[in-house]
C-alpha positions as CSV (number, residue, x, y, z in Angstrom):
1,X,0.0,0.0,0.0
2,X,1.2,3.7,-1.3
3,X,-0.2,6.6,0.8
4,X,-0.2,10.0,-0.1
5,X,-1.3,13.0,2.1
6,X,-2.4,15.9,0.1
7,X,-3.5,19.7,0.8
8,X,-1.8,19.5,4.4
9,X,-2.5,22.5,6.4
10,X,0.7,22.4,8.2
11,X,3.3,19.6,8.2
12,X,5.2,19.4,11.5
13,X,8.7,18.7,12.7
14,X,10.1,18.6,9.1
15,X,13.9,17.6,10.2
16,X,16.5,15.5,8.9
17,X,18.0,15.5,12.5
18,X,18.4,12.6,15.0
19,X,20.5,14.4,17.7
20,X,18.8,15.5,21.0
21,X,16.9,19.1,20.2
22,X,18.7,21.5,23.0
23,X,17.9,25.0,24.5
24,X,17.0,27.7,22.6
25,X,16.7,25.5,19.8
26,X,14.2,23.9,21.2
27,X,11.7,26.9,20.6
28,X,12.0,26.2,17.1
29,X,9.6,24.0,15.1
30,X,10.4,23.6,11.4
31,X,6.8,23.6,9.6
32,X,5.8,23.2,5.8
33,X,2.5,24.7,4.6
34,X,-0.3,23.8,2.5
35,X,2.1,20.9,2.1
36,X,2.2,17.1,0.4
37,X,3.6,14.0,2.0
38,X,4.0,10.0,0.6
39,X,4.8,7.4,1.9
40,X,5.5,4.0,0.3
41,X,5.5,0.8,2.4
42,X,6.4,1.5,6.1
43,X,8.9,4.6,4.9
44,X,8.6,8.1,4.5
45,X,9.7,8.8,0.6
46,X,8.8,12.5,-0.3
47,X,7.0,16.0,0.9
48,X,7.4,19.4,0.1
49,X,4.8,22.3,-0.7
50,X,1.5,21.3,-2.8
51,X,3.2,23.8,-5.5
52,X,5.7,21.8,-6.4
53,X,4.0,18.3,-6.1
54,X,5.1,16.4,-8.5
55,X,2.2,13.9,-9.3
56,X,1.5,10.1,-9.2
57,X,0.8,8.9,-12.3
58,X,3.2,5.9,-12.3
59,X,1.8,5.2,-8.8
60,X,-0.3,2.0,-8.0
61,X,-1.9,0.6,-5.1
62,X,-2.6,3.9,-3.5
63,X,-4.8,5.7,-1.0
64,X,-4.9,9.5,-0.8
65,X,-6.0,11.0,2.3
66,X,-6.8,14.9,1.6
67,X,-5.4,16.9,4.8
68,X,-7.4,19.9,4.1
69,X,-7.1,21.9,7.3
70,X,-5.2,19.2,9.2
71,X,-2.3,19.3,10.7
72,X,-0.4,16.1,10.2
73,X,3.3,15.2,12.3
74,X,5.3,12.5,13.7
75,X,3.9,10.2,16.2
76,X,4.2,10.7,20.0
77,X,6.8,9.1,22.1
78,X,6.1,8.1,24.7
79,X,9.8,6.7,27.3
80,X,8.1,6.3,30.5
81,X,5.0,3.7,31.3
82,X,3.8,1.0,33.5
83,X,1.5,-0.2,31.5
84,X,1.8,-3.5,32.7
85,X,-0.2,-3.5,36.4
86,X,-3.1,-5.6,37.2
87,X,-6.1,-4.1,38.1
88,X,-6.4,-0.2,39.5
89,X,-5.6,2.0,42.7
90,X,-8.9,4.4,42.9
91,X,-9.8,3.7,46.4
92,X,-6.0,5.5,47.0
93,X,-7.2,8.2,45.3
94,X,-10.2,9.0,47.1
95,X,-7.6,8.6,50.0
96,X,-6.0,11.7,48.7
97,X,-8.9,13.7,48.3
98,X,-9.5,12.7,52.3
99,X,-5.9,14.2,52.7
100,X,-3.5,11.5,52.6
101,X,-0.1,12.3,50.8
102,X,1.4,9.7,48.5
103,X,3.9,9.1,50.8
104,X,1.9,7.9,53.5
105,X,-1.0,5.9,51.4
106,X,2.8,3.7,50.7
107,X,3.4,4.3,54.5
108,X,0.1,2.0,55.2
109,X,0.9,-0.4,52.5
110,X,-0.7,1.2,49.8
111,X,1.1,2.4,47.0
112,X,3.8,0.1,44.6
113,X,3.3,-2.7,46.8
114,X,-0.5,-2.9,46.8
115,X,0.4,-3.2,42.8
116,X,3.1,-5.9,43.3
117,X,0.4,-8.1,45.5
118,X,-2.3,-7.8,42.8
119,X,-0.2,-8.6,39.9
120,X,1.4,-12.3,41.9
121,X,-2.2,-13.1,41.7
122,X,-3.0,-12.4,38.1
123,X,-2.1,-14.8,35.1
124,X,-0.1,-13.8,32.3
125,X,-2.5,-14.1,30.0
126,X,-5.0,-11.9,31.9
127,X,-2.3,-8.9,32.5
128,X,-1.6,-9.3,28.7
129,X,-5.1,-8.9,27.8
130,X,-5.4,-5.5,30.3
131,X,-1.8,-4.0,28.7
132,X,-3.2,-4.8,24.9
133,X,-6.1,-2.9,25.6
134,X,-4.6,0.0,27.1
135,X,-1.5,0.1,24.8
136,X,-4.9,0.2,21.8
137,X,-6.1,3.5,23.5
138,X,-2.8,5.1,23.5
139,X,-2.1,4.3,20.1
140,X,-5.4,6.1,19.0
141,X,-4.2,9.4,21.2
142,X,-1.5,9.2,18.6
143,X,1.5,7.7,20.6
144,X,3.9,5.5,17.6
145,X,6.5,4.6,20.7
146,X,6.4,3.1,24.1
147,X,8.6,1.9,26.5
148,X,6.8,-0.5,29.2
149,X,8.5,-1.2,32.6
150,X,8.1,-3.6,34.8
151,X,8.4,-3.0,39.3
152,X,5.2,-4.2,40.0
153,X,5.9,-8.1,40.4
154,X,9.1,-7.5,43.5
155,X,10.0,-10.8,43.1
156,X,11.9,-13.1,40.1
157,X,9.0,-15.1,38.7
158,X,6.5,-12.3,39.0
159,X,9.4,-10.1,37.4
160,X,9.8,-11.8,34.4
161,X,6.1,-12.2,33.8
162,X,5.5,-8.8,33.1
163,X,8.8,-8.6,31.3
164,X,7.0,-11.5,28.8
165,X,4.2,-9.8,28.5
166,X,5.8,-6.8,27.1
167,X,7.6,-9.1,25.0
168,X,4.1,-10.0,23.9
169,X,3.4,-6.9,23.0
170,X,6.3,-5.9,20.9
171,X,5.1,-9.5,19.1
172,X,2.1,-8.2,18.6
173,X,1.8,-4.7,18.0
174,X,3.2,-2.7,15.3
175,X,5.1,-0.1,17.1
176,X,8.3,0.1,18.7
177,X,8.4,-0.7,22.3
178,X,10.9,-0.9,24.5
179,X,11.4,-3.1,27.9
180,X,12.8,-1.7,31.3
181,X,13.7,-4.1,34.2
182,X,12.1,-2.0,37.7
183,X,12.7,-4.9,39.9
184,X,14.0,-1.8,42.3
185,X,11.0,-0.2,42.3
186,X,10.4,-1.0,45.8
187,X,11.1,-3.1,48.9
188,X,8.9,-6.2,48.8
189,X,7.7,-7.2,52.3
190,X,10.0,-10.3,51.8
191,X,12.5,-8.2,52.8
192,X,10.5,-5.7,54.8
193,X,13.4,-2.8,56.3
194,X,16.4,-4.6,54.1
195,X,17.3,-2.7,51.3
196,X,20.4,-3.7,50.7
197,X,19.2,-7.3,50.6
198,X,16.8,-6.9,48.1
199,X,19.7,-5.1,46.1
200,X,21.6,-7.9,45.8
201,X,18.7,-10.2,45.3
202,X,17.7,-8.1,42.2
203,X,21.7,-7.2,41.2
204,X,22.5,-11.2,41.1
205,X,19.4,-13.3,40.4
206,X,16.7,-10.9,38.5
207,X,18.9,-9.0,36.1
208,X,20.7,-11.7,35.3
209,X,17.8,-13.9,34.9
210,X,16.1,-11.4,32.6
211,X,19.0,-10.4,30.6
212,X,19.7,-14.4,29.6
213,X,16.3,-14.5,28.1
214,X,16.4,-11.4,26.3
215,X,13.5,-9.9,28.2
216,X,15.1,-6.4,28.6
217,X,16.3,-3.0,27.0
218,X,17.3,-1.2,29.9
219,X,17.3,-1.2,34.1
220,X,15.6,1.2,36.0
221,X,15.9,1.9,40.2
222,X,13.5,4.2,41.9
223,X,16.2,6.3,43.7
224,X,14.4,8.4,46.2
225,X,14.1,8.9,49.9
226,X,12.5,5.9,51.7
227,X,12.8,3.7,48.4
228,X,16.4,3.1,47.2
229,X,19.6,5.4,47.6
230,X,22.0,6.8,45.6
231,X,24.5,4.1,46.5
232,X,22.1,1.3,46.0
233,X,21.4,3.2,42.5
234,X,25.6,2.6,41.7
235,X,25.0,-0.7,42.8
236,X,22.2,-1.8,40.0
237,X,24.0,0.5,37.6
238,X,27.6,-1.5,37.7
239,X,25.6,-4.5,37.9
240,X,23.9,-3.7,34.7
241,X,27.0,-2.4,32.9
242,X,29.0,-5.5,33.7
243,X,25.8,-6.9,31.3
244,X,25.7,-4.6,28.6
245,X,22.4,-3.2,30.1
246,X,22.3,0.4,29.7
247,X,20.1,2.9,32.1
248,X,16.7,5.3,32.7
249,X,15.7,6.0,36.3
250,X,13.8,7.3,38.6
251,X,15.0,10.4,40.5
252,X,14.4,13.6,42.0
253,X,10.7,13.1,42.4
254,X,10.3,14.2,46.1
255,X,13.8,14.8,47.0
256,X,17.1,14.9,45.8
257,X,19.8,12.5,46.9
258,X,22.9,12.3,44.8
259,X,20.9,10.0,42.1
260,X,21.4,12.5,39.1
261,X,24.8,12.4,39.6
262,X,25.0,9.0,40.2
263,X,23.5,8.4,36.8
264,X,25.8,11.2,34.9
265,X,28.6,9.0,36.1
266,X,27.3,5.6,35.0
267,X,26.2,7.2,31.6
268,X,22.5,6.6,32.1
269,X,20.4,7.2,29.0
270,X,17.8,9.7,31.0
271,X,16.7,10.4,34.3
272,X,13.1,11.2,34.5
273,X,10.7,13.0,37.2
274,X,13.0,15.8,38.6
275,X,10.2,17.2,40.0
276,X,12.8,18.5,42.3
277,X,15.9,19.9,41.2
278,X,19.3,21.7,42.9
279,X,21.8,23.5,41.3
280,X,24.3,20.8,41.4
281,X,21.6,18.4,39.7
282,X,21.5,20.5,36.8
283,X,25.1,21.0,36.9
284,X,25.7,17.3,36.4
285,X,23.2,16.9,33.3
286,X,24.9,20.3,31.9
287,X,28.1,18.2,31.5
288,X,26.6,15.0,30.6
289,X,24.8,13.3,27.9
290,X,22.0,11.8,30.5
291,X,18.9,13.3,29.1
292,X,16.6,15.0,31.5
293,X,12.9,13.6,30.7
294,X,9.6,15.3,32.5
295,X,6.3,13.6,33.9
296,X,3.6,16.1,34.2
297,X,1.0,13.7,34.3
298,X,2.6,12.5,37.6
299,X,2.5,16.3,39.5
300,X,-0.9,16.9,37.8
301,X,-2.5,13.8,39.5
302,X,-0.7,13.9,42.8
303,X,-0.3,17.2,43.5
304,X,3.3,18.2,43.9
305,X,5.3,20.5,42.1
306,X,6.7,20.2,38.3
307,X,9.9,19.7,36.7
308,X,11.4,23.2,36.7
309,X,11.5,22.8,32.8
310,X,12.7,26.6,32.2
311,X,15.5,26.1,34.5
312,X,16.3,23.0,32.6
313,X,15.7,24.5,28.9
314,X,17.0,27.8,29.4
315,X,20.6,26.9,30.7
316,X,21.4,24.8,27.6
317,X,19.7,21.5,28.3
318,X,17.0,19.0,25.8
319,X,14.2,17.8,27.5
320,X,12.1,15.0,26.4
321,X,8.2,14.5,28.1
322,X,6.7,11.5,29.0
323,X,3.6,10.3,30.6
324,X,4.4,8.0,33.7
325,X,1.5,6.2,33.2
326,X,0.9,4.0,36.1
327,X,-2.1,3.0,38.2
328,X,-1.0,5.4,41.7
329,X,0.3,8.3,40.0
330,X,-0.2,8.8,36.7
331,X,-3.1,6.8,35.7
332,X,-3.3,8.6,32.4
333,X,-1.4,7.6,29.2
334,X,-3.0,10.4,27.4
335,X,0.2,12.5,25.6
336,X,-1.8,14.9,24.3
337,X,-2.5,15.6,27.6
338,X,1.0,15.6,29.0
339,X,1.9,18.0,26.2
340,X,-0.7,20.2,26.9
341,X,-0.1,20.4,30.8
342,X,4.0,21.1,29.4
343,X,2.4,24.7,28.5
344,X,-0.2,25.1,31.1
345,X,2.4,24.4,34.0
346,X,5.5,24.3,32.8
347,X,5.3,26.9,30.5
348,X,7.0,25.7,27.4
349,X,6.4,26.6,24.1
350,X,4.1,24.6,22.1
351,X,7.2,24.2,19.6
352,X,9.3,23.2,22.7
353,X,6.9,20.5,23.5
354,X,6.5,18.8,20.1
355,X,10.1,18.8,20.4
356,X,9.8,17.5,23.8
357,X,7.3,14.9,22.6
358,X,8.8,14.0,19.7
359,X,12.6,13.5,18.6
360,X,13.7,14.1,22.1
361,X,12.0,11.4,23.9
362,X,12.9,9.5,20.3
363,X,16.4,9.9,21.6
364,X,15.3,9.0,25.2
365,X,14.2,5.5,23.8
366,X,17.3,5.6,21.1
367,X,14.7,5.6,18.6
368,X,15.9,9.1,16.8
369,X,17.1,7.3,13.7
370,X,13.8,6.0,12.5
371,X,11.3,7.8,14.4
372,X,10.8,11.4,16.2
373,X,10.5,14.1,12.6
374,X,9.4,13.8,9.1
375,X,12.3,12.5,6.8
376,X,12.7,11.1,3.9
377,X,13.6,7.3,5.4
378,X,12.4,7.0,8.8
379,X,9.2,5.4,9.3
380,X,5.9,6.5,8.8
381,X,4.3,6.7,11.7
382,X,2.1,9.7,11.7
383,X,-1.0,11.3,13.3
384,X,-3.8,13.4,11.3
385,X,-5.7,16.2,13.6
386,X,-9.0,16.9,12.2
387,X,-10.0,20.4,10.8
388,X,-7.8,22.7,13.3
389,X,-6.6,26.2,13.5
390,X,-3.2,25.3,13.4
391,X,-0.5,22.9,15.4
392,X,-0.7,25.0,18.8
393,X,-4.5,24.3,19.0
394,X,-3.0,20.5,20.4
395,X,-2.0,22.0,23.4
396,X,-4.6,24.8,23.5
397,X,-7.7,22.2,23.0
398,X,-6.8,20.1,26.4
399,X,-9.2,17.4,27.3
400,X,-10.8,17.2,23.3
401,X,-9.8,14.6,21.2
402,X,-8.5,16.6,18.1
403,X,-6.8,13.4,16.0
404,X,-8.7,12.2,13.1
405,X,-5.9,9.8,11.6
406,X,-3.0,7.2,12.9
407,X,-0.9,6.0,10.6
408,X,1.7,3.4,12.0
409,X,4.6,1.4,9.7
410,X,2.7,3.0,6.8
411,X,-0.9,1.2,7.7
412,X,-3.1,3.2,8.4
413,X,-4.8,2.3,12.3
414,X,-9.2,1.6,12.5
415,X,-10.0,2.5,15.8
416,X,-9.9,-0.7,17.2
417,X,-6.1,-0.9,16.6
418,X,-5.8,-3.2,13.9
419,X,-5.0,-1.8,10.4
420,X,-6.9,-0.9,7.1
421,X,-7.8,-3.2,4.1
């Protein structure tokens, strides 16, 4: 199948680039009007202006979609889910509205290990069929990338069954995903007040395990005060390198506790929340390539303050934004969403966020070669708006749904997730 995309109103993130979008830069969006675009098989082969189209006549086996008044761009990218979990956490949230913080739902064993103790009880097959049907809503909102953790199983066979299931999913879906070991997510009551125990438990039988049967893309700890510490963070991180098992973790989310730098040193691909940031944690990231990725979904739902994204933007840095989507604090895989809450109360750019959304959380998932801009070469996988002022209306129009079109691997998406005829 050929597809060509005529009369677009605006064509976004035109860029030949695969590097990490930084700074000032970042406020700049490269946009083609009234514009054409084709694609032929799962590739990107040629746009430019509708004046200089230069026709189809030798072309066969095509579809033409006619963009009038649509804005049409590069799928989302999404490098921060747990969209494996069993089951969901409302009855914490109505805690919260009663006054509880997040921190002390967990306190009364709530939190990641009410998760963990829901998912040991559900099969495989049954937490495959609740992650399929999510991961077909977010594919609708117009997200083309996805990396899936695990953390919610504490333990080595409950582990590796989510691990499978994402494996499942990157079987079965046609999309990149990407897989992230969170066995140090939390302390399991196995080892209740022993956090260096469950260190070593995960650093010598649950990494291992999962990196022999190819289950993984990357490690992830949840450093942060009452979870794990910087030092345990160095511990997983060596661990993982002796493996060939590169890093994205959790930091700064409530506190800050050496874990930024911790991951600068160990070359960690990102580090993501940084809800709360020092000096010397933007320091480290200035002279590193770690890249600094956002959760807004996560300070939206919860209620505590978000990443300081000017601070992080206007001294030099690339950020990419993510959802977090997760049943306790983020139970929202929406990036439309996310990108509109980046203006609202982060106050970026709309240009800054597509950027955000789009080749820099590419490069957060190492994706930036075939996915994140429109170039000639890297996939199609695309979104179509319907009839819309222009590309800022995304962030503008929050809670409406404003896409009309997904295109994924150059087949076109019904609404149930599976492709054309």
């Amino acid at each position: 199948m050929n597809i060509l995309i005529k009369n677009i109103k605006q064509l976004i993130q035109v860029s030949e680039t695969s590097a990490l979008v930084k700074g000032a830069a970042m406020k700049q969006l490269p946009i083609i009007e009234d514009a054409w675009l084709a694609i032929e098989g799962d590739k990107i082969i040629g746009f430019g202006e509708m004046s200089s189209f230069p026709g189809i006549s030798n072309w066969k086996d095509l579809q033409v979609i006619d963009a009038d008044g649509r804005v049409v761009g590069p799928s989302w990218i999404d490098s921060h889910t747990h969209l494996v979990y069993a089951g969901t956490r409302q009855s914490e949230f109505v805690d919260r509205i009663k006054g509880l913080s997040y921190e002390e739902i967990a306190a009364k064993g709530g939190g990641i290990i009410n998760s963990a103790l829901k998912l040991r009880e559900t099969s495989e097959d049954e937490l495959y069929e609740q992650a399929s049907n999510r991961l077909l809503e977010l594919i609708q909102l117009g997200t083309g990338a996805i990396e899936i953790k695990s953390g919610y199983g504490l333990d080595l066979e409950s582990e590796l069954k989510i691990l499978k299931v994402v494996k499942r999913l990157k079987e079965n879906f046609n999309l990149p995903i990407k897989a992230s070991l969170l066995a140090a997510h939390a302390v399991p009551l196995e080892f209740k007040g022993d956090a260096d125990k469950y260190i070593a438990y995960v650093c010598e039988e649950i990494l291992p395990a999962a990196k022999a049967k190819d289950l993984l893309d990357y490690v992830d700890i949840f450093c942060e005060r009452n979870y794990f510490s910087a030092e345990h963070t160095a511990q997983l991180l060596e661990a993982a390198k002796a493996l060939g098992v590169k890093a994205k973790i959790h930091v700064n989310q409530f506190s800050s506790i050496g874990g930024v730098q911790v991951a600068c040193e160990h070359g960690a691909l990102s580090v993501d929340h940084l809800e709360v940031l020092e000096e010397h944690d933007i320091e480290s990231l200035k002279n590193s390539d770690c890249i600094p990725v956002a959760l807004p979904g996560c300070s939206f739902f919860i209620s505590i303050p978000y990443t300081p994204a000017r601070k992080l933007i206007d001294v030099g840095l690339g950020l990419a934004l993510a959802s977090d989507y997760n049943p306790g604090s983020s139970p929202s895989g929406n990036m439309n969403l996310v990108n509109a809450l980046a203006c609202i109360k982060m106050n970026m750019s709309p240009e800054e966020v597509v950027n955000a959304s789009t080749i820099n959380a590419a490069c957060a998932l190492e994706l930036s070669d075939e996915l994140g801009s429109i170039a000639v070469g890297k996939k199609a996988n695309l979104f179509v708006t319907k009839k819309i002022p222009d590309y800022s209306f995304m962030m503008y129009s929050y809670g409406q749904h404003y896409l009309d079109q997904i295109i994924l691997n150059g087949e076109i998406q019904k609404q149930n997730g599976q492709t054309t005829d």
